[in-house]
GUDORO-906348 format. One line per field, with one value per atom (N, C-alpha, C): x, y, z; residue in one letter. Coordinates in steps of 0.001 Angstrom, whole numbers. Layout:
X	X | ... $
Y	Y | ... $
Z	Z | ... $
code	A | ... $
REM end
This chain:
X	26522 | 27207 | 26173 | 26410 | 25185 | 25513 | 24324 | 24196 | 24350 | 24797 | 25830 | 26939 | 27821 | 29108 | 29560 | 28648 | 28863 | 29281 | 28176 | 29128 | 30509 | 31319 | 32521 | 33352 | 32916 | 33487 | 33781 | 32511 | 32277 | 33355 | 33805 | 34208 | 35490 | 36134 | 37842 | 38038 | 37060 | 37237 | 37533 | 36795 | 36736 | 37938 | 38658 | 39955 | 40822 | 41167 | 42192 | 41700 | 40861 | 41085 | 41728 | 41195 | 41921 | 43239 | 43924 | 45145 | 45930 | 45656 | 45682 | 45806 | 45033 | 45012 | 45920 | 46247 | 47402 | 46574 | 47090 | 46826 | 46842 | 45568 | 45461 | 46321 | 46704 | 47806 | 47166 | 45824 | 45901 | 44381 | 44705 | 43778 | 42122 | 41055 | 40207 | 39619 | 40338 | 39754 | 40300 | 39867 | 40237 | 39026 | 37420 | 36672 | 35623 | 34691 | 33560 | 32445 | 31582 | 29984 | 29534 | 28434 | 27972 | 26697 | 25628 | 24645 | 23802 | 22953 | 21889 | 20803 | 20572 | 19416 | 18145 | 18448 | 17157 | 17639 | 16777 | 17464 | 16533 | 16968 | 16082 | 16508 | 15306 | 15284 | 16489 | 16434 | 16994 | 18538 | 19238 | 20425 | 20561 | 21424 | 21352 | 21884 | 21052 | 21898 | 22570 | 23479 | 24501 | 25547 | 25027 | 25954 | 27090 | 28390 | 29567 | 29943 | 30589 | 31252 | 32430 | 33418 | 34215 | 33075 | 33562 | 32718 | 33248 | 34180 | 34752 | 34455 | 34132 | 33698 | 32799 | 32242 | 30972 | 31050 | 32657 | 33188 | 32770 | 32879 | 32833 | 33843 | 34273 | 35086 | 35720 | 37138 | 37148 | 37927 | 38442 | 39503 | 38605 | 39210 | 37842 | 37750 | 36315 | 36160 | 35826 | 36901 | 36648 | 35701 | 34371 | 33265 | 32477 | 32057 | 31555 | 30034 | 29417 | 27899 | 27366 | 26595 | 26424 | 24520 | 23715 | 22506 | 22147 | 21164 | 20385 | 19105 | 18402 | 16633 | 16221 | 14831 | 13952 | 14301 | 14133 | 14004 | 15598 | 16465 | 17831 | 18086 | 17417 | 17904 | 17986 | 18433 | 19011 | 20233 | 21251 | 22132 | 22523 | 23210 | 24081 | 24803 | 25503 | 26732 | 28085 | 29495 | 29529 | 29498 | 28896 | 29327 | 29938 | 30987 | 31416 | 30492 | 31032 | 30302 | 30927 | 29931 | 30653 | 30010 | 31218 | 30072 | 28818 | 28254 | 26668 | 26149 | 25753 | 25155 | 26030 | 25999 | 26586 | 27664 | 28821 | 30244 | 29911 | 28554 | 28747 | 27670 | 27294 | 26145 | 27658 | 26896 | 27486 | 26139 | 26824 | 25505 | 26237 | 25411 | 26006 | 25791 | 25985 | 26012 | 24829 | 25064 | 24096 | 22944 | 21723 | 20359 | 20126 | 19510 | 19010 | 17395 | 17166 | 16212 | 15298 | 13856 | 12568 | 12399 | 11889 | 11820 | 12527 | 12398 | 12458 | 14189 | 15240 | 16514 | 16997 | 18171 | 19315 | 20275 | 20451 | 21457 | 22612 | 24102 | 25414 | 26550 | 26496 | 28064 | 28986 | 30050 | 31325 | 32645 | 33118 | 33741 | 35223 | 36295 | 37678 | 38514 | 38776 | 39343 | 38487 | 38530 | 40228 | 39909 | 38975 | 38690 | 37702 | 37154 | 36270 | 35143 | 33755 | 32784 | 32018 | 30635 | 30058 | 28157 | 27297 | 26352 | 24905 | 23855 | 23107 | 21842 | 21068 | 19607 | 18548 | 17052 | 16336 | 15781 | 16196 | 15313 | 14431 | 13237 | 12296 | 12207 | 12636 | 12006 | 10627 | 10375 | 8821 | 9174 | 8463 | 8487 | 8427 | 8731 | 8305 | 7396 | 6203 | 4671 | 5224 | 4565 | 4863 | 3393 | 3979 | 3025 | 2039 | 992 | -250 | 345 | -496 | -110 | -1650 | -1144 | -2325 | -3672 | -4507 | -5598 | -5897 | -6663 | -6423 | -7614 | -6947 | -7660 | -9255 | -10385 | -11329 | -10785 | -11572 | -11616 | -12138 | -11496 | -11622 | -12799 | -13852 | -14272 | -14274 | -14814 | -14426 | -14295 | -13448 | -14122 | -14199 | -15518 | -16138 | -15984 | -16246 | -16064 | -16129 | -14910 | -14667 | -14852 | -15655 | -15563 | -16481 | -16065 | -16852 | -18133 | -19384 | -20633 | -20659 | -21711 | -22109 | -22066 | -22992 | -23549 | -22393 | -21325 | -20580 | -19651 | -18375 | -17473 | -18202 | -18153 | -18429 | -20144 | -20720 | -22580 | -22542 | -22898 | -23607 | -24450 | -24132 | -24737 | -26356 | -27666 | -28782 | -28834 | -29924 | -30084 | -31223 | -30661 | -32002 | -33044 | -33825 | -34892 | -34356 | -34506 | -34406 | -34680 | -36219 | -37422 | -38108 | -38608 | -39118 | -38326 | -39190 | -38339 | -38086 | -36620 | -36320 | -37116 | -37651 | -37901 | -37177 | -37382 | -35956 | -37009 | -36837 | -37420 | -37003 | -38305 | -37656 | -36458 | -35332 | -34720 | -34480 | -35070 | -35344 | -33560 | -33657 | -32815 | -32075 | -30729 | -30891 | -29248 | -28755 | -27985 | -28064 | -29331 | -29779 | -29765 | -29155 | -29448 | -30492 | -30687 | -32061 | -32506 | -31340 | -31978 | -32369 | -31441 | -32025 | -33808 | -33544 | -35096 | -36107 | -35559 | -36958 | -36933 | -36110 | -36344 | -36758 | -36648 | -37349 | -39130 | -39128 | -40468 | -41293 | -40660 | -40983 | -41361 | -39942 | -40905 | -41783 | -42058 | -43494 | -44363 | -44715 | -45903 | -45780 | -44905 | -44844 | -45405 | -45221 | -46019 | -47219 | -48080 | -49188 | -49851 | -49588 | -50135 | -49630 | -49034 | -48397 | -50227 | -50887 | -51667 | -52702 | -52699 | -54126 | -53291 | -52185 | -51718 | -52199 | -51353 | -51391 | -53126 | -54061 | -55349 | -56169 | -55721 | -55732 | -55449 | -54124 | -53361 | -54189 | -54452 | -54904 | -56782 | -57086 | -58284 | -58579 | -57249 | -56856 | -56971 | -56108 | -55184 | -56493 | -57206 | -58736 | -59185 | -59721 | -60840 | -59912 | -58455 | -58203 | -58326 | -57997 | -57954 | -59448 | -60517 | -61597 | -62132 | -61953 | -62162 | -60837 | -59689 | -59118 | -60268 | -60373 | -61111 | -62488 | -63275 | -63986 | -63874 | -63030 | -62255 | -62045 | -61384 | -60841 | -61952 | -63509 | -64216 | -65070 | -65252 | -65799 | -65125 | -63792 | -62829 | -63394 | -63548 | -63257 | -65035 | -65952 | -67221 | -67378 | -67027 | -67093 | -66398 | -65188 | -64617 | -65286 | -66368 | -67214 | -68209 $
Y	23365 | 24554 | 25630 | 26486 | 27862 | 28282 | 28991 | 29159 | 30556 | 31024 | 32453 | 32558 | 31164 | 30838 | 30257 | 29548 | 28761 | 29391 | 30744 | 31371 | 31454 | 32049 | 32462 | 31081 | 30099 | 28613 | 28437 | 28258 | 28189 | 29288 | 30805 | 31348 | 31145 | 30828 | 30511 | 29072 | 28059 | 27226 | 27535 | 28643 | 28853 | 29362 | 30483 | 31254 | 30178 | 29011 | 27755 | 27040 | 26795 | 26540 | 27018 | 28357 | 29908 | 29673 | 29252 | 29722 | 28682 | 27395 | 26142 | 25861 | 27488 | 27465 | 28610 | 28658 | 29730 | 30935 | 32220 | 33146 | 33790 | 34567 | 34915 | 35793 | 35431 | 36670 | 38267 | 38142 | 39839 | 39791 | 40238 | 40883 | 41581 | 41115 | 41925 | 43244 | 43296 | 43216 | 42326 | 42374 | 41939 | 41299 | 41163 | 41430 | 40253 | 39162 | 39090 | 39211 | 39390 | 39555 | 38436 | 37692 | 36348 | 36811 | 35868 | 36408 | 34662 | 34363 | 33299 | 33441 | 33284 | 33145 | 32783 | 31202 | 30476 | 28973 | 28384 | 26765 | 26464 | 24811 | 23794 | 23137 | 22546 | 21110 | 20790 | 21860 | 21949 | 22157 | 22258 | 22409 | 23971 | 24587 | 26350 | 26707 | 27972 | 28417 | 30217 | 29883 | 31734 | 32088 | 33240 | 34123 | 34785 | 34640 | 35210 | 36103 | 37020 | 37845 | 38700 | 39659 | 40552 | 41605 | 42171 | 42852 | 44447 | 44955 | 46186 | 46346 | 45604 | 45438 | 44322 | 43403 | 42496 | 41511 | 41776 | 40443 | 39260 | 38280 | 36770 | 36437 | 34956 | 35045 | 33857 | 33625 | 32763 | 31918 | 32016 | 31252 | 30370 | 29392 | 28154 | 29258 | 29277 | 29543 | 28601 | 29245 | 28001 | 28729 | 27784 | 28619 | 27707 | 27437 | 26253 | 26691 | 26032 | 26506 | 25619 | 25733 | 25229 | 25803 | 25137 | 25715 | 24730 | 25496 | 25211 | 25548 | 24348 | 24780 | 25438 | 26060 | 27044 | 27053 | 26075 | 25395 | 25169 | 25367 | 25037 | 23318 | 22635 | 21380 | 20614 | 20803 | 20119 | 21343 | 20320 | 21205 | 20348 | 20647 | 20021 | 21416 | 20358 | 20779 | 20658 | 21465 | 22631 | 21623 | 21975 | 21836 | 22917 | 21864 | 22990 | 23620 | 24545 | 25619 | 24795 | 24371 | 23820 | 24649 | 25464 | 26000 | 25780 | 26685 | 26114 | 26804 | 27050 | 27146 | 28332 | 29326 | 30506 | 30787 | 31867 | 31886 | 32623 | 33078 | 33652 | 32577 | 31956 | 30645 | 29807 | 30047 | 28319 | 27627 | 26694 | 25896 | 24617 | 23713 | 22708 | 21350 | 20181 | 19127 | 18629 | 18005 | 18007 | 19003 | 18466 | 19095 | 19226 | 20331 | 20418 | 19679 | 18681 | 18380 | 19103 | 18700 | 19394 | 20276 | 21638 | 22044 | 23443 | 24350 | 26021 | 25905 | 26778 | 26714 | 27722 | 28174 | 29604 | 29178 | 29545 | 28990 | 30092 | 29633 | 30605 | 29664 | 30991 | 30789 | 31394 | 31167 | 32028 | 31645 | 32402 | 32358 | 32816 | 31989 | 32731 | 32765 | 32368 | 32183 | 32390 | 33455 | 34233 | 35521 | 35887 | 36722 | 36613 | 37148 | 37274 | 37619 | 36205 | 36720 | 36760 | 36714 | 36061 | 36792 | 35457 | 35916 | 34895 | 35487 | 34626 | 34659 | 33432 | 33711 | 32591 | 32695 | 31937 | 31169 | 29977 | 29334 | 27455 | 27800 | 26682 | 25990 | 24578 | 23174 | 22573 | 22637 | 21708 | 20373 | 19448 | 17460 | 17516 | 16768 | 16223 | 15203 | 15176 | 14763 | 13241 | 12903 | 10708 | 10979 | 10169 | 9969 | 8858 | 9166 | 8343 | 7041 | 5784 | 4640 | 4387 | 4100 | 3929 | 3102 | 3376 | 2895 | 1201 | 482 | -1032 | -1188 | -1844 | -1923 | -2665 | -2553 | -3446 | -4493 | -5449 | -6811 | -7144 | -7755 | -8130 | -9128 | -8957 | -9784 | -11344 | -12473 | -13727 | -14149 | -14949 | -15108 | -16070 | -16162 | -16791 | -18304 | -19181 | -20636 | -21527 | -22143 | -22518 | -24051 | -24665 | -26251 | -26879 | -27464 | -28422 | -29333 | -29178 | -29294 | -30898 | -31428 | -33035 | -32313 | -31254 | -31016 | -30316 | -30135 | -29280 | -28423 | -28131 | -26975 | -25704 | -25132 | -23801 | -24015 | -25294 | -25314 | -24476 | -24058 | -23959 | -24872 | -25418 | -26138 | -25932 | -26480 | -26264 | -25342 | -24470 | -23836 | -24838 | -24887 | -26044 | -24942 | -25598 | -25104 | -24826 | -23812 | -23721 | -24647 | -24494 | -25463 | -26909 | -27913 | -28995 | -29692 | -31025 | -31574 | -31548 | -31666 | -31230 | -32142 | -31527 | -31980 | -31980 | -33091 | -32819 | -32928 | -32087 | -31802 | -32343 | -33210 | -34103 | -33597 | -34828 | -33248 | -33740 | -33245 | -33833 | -34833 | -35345 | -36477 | -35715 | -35327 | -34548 | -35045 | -36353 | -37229 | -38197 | -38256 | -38657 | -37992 | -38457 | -37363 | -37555 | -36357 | -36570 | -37646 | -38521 | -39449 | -40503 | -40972 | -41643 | -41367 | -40142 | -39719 | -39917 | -39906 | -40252 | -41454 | -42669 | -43738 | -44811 | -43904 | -44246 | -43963 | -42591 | -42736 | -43115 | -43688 | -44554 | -45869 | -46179 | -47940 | -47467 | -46627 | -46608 | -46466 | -45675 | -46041 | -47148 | -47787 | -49440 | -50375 | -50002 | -50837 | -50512 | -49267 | -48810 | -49209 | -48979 | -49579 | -50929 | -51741 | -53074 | -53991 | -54214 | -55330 | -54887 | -53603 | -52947 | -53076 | -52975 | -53234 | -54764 | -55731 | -56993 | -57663 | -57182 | -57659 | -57172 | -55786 | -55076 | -55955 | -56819 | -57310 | -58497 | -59521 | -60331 | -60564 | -59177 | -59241 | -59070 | -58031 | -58145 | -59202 | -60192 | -61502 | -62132 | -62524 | -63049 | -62857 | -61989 | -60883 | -61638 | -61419 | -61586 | -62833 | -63672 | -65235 | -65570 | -65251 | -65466 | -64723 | -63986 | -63403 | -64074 | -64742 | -65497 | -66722 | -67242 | -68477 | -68802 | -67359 | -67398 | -67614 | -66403 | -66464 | -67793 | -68350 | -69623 | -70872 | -70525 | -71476 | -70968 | -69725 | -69491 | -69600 | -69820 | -70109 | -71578 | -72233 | -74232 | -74063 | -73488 | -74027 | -73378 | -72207 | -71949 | -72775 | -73130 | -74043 | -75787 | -76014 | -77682 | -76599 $
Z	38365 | 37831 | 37552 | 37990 | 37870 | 36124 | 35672 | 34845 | 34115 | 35073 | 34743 | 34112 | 34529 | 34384 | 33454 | 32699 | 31290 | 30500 | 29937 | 28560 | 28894 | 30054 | 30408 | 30264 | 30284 | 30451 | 28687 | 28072 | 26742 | 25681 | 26568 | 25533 | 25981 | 27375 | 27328 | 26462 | 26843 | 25824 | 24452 | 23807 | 22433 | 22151 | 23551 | 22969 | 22864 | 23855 | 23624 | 22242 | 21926 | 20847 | 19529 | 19719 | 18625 | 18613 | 19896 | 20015 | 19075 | 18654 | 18338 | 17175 | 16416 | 15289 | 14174 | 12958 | 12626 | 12672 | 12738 | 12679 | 11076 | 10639 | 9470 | 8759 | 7498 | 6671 | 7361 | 6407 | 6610 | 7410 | 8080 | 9581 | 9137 | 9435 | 8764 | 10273 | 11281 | 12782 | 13790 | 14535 | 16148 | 16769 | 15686 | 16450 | 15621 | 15784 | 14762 | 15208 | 14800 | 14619 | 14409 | 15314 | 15672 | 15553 | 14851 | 14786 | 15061 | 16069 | 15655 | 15108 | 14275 | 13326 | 13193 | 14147 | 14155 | 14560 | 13641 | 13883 | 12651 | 12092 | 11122 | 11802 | 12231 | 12451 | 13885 | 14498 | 15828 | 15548 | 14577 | 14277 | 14392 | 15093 | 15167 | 13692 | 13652 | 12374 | 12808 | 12467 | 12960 | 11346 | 11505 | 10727 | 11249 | 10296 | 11143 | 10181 | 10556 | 9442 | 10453 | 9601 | 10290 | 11044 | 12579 | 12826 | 12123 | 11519 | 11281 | 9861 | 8531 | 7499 | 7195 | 7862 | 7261 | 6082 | 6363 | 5317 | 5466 | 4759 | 5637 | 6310 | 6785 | 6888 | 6346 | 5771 | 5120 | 5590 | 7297 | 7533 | 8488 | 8706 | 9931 | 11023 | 11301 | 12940 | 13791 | 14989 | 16215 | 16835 | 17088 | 17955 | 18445 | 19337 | 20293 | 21016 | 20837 | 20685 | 21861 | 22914 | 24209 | 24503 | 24777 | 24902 | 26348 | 26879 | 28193 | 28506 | 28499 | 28845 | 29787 | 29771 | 29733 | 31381 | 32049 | 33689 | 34080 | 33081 | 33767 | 34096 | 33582 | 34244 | 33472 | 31824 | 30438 | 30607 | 29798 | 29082 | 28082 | 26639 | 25445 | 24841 | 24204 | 24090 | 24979 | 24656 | 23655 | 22557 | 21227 | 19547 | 19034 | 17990 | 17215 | 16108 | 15002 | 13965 | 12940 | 12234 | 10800 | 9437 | 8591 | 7335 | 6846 | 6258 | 5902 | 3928 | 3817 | 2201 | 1825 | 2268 | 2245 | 2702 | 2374 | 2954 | 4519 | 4570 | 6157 | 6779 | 6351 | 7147 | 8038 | 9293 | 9918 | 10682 | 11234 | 11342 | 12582 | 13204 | 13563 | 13498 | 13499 | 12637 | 13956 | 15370 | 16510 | 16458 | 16212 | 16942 | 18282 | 18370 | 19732 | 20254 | 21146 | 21441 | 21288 | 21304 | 21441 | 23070 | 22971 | 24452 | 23723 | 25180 | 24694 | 25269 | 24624 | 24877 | 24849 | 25647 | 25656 | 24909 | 23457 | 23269 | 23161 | 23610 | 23553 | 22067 | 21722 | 21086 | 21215 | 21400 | 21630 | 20798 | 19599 | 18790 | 19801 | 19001 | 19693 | 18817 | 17101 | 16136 | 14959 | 14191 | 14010 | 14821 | 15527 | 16133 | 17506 | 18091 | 19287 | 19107 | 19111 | 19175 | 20306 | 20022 | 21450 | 20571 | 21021 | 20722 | 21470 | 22008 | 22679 | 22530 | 22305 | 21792 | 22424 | 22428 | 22776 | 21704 | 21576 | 20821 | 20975 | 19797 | 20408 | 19615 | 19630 | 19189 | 19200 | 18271 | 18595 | 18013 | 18866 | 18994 | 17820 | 16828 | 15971 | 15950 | 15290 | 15407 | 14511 | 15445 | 15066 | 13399 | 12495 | 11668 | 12020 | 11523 | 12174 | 11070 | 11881 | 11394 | 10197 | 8850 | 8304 | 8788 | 8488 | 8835 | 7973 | 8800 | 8725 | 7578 | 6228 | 5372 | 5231 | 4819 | 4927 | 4511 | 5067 | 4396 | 3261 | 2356 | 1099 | 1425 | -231 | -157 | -326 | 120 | -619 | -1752 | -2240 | -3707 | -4033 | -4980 | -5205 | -5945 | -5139 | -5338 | -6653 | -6639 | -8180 | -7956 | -6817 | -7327 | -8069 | -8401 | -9326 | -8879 | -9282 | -8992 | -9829 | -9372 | -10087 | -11623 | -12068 | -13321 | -14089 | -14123 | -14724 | -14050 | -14277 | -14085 | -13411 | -12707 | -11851 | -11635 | -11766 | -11300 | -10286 | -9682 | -7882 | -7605 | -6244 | -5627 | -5348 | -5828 | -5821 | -3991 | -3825 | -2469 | -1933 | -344 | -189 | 1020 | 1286 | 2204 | 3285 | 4320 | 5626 | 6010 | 6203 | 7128 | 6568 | 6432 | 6394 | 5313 | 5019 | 3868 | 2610 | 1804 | 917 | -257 | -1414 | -2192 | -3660 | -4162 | -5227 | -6398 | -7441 | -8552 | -9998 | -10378 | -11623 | -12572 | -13235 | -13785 | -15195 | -16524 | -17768 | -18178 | -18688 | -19154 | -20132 | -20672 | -21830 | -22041 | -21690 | -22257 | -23438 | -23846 | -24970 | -26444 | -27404 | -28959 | -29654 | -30337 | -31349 | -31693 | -32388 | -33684 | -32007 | -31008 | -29862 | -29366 | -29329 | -28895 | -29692 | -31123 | -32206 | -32096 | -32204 | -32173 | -30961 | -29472 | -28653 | -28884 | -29518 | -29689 | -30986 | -31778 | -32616 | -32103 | -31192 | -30660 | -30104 | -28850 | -28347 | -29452 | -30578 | -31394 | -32070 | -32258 | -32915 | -31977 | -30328 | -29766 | -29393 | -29610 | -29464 | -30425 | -31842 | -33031 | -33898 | -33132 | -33419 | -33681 | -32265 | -32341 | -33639 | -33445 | -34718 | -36237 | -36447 | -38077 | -38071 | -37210 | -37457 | -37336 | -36323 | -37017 | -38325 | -38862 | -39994 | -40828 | -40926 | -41620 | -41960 | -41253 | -41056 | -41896 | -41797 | -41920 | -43671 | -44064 | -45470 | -46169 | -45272 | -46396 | -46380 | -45471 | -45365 | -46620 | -46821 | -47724 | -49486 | -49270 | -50343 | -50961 | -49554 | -49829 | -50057 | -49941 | -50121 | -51051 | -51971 | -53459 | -54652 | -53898 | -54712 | -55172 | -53866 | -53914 | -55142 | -54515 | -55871 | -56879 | -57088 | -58437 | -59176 | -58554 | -59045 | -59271 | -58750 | -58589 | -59453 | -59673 | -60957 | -62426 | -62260 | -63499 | -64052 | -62697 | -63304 | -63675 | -63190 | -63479 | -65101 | -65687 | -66706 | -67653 | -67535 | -68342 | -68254 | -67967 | -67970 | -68921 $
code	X | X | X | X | X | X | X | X | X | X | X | X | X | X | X | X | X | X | X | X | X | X | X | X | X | X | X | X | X | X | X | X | X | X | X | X | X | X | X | X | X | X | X | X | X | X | X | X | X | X | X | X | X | X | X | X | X | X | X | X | X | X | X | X | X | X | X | X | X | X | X | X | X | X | X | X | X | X | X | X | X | X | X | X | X | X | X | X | X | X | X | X | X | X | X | X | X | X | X | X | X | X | X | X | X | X | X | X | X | X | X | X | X | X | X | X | X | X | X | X | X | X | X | X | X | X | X | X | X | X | X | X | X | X | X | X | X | X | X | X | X | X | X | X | X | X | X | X | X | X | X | X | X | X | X | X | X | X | X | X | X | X | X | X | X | X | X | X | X | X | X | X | X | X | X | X | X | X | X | X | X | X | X | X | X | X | X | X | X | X | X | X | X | X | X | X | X | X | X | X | X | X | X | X | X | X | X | X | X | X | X | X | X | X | X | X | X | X | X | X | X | X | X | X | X | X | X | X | X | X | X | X | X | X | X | X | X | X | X | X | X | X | X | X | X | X | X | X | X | X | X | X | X | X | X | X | X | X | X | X | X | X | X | X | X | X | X | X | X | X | X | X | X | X | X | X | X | X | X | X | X | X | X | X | X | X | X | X | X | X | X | X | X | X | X | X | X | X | X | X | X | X | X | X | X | X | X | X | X | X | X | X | X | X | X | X | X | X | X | X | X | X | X | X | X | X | X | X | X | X | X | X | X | X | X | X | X | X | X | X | X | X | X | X | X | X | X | X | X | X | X | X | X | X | X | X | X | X | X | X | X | X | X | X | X | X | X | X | X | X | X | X | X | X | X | X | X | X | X | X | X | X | X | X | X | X | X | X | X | X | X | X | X | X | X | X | X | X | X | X | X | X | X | X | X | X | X | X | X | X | X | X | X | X | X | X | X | X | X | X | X | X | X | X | X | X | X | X | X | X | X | X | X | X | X | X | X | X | X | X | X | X | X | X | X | X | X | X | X | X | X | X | X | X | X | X | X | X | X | X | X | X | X | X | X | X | X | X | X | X | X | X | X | X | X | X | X | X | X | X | X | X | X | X | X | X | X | X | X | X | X | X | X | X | X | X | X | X | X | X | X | X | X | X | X | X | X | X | X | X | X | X | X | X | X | X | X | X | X | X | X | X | X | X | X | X | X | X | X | X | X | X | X | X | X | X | X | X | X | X | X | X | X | X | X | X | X | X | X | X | X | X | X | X | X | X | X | X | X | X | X | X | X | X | X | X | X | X | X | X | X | X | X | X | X | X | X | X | X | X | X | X | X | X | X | X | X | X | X | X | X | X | X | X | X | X | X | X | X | X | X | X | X | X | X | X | X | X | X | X | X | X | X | X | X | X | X | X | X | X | X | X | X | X | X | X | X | X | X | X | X | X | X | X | X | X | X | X | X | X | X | X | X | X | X | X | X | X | X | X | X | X | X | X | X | X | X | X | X | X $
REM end
């Protein structure tokens, strides 16, 4: 279908629809004023009003909105005009793809419009995918060592053989430890008390002896 011929297609469509619909109490004109605006977000946006006073308008308009790319070889639509924020905003519920577009509207209820504009879509840009978090570090090892709850394991040598380093005894208690080293000096100084001892009772037993032998010779 050539592309001359569409609006003319688009606006008898629009008058059968008009016809379909009641006709208004009081007349503002014969005529409306179609205006495209722009687009959000690829949705057209058009202002309608009476064209003879710039009223709004307040009765539904039938108006069918049809666009065709830059190259002729897309088309969408027709859509209808559905109200928008304002009593003269319309708007349409279908976006128009990304890419440069002709777009037509042609109103036929409650009056006759017709209005035609170029407008451009840009792609919508993909959001980047976040970036891949570092790696956490490990953490740190909770088993249980020979020596106690959370030890670490002694570090051993790279290279040659391991040597293991005396490791003080310290399962033993005080009063244990003094009395271990009490017997060792009981057996260091054991043989020297007892010939000490020995050498005493001697000495004594032999100044008893006297004693006693000088007692009996004085008494004769």
């Amino acid at each position: 279908m050539h592309t001359a011929t569409r609006p003319a297609i688009v606006l008898t469509a629009a008058l059968a629809l008009g016809l379909t619909l009641p006709q208004p109490a009081a007349a503002h004109g014969d005529n409306l004023d179609v205006v495209i605006t722009g687009h959000r977000d690829g949705h057209v946006l058009t202002e309608v009003t009476w064209e003879n006073d710039g009223d709004p308008v307040d009765e539904r308009v039938a108006a069918l909105v049809s666009a065709v790319s830059a190259d002729g070889s897309r088309t969408v639509g027709p859509w209808r005009l559905v109200r928008g924020a304002r009593p003269v905003d319309w708007t349409t519920t279908e976006a128009l793809p990304a890419g440069t577009w002709t777009v037509t509207v042609a109103a036929g209820h409650p009056g006759l419009g017709h209005a035609e504009q170029r407008l451009t879509v840009a792609a919508v840009r993909a959001t980047p995918a976040p970036s891949a978090s570092h790696p956490s570090a490990p953490a740190p090892s909770t088993s249980r060592g020979p020596r106690g709850a959370g030890a670490a394991a002694p570090a051993r040598p790279a290279h040659g053989p391991q040597q293991s380093s005396p490791v003080p005894d310290t399962s033993r208690s005080p009063s244990e430890s003094h009395t271990a080293t009490d017997a060792r000096d009981e057996g260091t100084w054991g043989p020297w008390l007892t010939t000490i001892g020995l050498a005493v009772a001697s000495l004594v037993g032999a100044a008893a002896g006297i004693w006693i032998r000088r007692r009996r010779g004085g008494r004769r």
